[in-house]
C-alpha positions as CSV (number, residue, x, y, z in Angstrom):
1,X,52.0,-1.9,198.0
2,X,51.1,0.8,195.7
3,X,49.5,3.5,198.2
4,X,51.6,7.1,198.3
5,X,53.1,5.4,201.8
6,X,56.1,3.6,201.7
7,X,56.0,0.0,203.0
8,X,57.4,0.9,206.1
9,X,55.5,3.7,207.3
10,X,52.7,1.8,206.2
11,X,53.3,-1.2,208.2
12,X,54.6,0.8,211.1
13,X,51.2,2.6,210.7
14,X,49.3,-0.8,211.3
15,X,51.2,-2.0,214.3
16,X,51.7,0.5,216.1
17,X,48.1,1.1,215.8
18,X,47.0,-2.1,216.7
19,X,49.9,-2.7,219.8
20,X,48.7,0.8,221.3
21,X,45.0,-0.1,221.0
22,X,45.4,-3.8,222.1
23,X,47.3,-2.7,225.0
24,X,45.3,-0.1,226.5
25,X,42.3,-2.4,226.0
26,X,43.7,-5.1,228.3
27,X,45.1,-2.6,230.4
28,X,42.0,-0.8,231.6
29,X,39.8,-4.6,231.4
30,X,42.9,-6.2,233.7
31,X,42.3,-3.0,236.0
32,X,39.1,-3.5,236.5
33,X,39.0,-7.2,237.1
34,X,41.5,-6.9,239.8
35,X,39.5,-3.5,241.8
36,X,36.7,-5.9,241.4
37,X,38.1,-9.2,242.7
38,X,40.9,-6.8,245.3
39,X,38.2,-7.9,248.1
40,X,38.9,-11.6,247.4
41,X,42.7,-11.4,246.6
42,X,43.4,-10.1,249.6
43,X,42.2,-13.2,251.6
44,X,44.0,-15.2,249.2
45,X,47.7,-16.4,249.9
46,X,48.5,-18.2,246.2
47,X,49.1,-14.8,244.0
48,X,51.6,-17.4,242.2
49,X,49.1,-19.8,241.4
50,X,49.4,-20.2,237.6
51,X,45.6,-19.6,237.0
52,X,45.6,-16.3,238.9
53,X,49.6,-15.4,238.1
54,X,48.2,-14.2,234.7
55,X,45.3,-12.5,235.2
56,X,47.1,-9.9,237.4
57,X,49.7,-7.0,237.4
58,X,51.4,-6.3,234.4
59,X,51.7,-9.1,232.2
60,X,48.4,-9.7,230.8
61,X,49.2,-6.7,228.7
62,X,52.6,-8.3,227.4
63,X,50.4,-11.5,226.6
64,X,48.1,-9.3,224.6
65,X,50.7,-7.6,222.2
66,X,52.8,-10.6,221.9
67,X,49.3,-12.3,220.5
68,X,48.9,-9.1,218.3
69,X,52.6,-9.4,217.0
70,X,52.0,-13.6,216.1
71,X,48.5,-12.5,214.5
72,X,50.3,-10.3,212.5
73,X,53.0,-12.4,211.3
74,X,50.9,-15.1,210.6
75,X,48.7,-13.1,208.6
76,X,51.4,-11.8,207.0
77,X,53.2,-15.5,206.2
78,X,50.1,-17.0,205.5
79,X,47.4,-14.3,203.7
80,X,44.8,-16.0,204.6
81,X,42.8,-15.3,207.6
82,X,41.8,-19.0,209.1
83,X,45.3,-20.7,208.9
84,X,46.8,-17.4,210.8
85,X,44.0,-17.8,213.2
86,X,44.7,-21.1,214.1
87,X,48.7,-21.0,213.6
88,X,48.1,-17.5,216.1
89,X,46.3,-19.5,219.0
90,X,48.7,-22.6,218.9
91,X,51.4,-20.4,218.9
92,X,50.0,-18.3,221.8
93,X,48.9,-21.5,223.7
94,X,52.2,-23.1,223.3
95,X,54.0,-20.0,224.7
96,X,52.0,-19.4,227.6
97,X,52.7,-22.9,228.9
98,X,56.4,-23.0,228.5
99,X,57.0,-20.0,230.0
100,X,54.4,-20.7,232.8
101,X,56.0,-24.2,233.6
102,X,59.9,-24.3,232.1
103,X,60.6,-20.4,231.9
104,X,58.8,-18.4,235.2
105,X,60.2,-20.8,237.9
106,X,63.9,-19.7,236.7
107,X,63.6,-15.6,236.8
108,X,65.4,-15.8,239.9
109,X,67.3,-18.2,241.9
110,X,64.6,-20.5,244.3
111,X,65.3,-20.1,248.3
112,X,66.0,-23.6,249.7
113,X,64.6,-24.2,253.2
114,X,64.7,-26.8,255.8
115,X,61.1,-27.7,257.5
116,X,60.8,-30.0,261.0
117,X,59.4,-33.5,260.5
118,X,56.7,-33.9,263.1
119,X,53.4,-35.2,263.8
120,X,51.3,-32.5,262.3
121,X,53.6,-32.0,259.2
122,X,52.1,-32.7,255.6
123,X,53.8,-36.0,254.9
124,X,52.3,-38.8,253.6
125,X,52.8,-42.3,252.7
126,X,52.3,-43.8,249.1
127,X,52.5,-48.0,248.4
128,X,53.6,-48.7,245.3
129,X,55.1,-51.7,243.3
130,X,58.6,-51.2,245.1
131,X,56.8,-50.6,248.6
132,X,55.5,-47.9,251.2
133,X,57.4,-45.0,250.9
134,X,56.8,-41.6,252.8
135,X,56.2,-38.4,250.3
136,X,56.3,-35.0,251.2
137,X,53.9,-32.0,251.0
138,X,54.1,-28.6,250.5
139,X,54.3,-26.7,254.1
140,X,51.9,-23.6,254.2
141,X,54.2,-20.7,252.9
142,X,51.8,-17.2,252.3
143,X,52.3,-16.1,248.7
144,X,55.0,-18.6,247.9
145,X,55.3,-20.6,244.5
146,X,56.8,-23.9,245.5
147,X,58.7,-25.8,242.8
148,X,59.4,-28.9,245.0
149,X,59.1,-30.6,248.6
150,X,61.2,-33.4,249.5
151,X,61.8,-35.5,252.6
152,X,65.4,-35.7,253.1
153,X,68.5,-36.1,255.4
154,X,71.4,-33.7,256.3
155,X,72.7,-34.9,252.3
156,X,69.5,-34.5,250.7
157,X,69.6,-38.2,250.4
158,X,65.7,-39.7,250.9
159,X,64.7,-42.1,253.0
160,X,64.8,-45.7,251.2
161,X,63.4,-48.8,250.9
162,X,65.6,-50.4,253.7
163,X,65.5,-47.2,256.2
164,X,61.6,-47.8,256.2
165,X,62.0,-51.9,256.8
166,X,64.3,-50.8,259.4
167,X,62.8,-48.3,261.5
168,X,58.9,-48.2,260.5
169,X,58.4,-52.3,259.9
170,X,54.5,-51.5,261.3
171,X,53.5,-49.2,258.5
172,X,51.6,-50.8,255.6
173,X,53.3,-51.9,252.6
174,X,56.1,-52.7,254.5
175,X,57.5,-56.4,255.8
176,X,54.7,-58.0,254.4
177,X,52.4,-55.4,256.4
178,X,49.0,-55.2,255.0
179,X,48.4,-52.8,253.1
180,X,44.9,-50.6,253.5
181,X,41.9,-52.0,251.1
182,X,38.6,-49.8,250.5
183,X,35.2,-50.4,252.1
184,X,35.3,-54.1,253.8
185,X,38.9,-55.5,251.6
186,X,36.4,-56.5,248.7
187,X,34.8,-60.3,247.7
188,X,38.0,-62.8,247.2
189,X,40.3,-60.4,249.3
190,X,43.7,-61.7,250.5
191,X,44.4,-59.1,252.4
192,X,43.2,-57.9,255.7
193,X,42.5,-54.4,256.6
194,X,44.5,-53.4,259.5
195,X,42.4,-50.9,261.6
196,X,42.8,-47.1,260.6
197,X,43.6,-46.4,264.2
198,X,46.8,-49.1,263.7
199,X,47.9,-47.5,260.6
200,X,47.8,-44.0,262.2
201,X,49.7,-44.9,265.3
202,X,52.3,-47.0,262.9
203,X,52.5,-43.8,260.7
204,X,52.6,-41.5,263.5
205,X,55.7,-43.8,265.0
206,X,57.4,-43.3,261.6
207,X,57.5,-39.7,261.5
208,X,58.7,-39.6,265.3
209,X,61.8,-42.2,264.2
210,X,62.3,-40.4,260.7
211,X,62.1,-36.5,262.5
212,X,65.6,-37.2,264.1
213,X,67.5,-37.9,260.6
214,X,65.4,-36.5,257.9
215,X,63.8,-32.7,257.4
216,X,61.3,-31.4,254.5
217,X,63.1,-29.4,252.2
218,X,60.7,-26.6,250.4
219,X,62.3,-25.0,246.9
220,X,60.5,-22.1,246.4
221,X,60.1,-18.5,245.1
222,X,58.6,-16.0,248.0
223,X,56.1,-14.2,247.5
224,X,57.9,-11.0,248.3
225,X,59.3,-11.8,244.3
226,X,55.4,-11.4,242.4
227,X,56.5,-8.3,240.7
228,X,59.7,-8.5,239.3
229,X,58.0,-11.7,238.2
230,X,55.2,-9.8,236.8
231,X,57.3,-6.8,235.1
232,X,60.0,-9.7,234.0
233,X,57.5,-11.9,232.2
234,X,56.0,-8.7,230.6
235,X,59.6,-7.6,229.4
236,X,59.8,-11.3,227.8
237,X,56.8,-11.3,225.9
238,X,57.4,-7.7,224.8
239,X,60.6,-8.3,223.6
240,X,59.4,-11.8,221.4
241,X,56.4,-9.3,220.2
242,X,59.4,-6.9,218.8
243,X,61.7,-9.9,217.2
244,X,57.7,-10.8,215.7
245,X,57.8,-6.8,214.5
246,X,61.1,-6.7,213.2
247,X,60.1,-10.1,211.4
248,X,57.2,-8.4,209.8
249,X,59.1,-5.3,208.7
250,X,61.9,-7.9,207.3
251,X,59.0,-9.9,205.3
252,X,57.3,-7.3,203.9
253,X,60.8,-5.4,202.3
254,X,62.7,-8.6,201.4
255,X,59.2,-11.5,200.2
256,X,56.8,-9.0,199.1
257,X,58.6,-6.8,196.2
């Protein structure tokens, strides 16, 4: 604070120096991961997945500077270089997981479609405390980041409890029907273990009885929306990294005279 430089032009000095280096560092190492990996991304249809979402495009640059812009605040809250470390990755940490989880599914509105129940569709069945009930999968959409699969009917009502005693009283769990025990049912079991081939033909029976009332209903981003997700979650992070900045500038003017 008492160079020639005014605190401004210093400080402006030290950011921009460290934004434009941190930047084109990430940029050139995220270039060359993906020309590496392009040979295996290609045979890959889950760009969305959250553990590859981030490691291409755009926005592991925006995660870069908006690390920069908390490790400089911190350091310039704090003055001291461990608690700004660790306030920096917390911070960092936290952020990527909100906006992963709570924030990225929202960019745009989710398409809503309507899957056939049939045999050779990716439903299951759970028993639980309350019962057998039938739970849904996630149908095979290239590219796609699914945000929820649901068994439902023309009112996006599920089927319940008494739908399944009524039209699938063979499947296990329900009616009193045995439910499926591991390896032999176990020393002291009270159960019997129905064959599998029973619980397959009772399971397959549900689905043919459920297929004429009830559909799978996918919520999902398409793939076709991976970057103006990218350039969208850059534009986020670059814009907290600025209210960071201005924060800085603020601090240093108004807490440090």
């Amino acid at each position: 604070l008492t160079q020639s430089v005014t605190r401004n032009r210093w400080l402006t000095s030290k950011l921009l120096f460290g934004v434009l280096a941190t930047a084109a560092a990430v940029g050139l190492l995220t270039w060359s991961i993906n020309w590496w990996a392009s040979p295996i991304l290609a045979t890959m249809d889950n760009r969305f997945d959250p553990a590859l979402f981030g490691l291409q495009g755009v926005v592991p640059v925006g995660y870069a500077v908006f690390a920069f812009a908390i490790g400089a605040g911190t350091g310039l809250l704090f003055r001291r270089t461990v608690p700004a470390m660790a306030t920096t990755i917390a911070a960092y940490v936290a952020a990527r997981l909100a906006v992963t989880y709570w924030v990225r599914p929202h960019f745009a509105a989710p398409v809503v479609k309507a899957f056939p129940l049939t045999a050779g569709s990716d439903i299951g069945f759970a028993v639980g405390p309350d019962g057998a009930r039938l739970v849904a999968g996630s149908p095979s959409i290239p590219n796609a980041y699914v945000l929820s699969s649901k068994l439902v009917d023309g009112a996006g009502h599920a089927p319940t409890a008494a739908w399944l005693q009524a039209h699938c009283p063979n499947l296990p769990g329900v009616n009193g029907q045995p439910v499926p025990l591991p390896g032999p049912g176990g020393p002291g079991a009270k159960t019997a273990v129905p064959s599998p081939f029973g619980v397959k033909d009772a399971f397959n029976e549900c689905i043919a009885v459920a297929s004429r009332t009830y559909h799978v209903a996918v919520t999902y981003q398409p793939g076709s929306r991976f970057w103006p997700f990218q350039f969208a979650e850059l534009g986020l992070f670059l814009v907290v990294a600025l209210l960071i900045g201005a924060g800085c500038f603020w601090w240093v003017r108004h807490r440090l005279a």
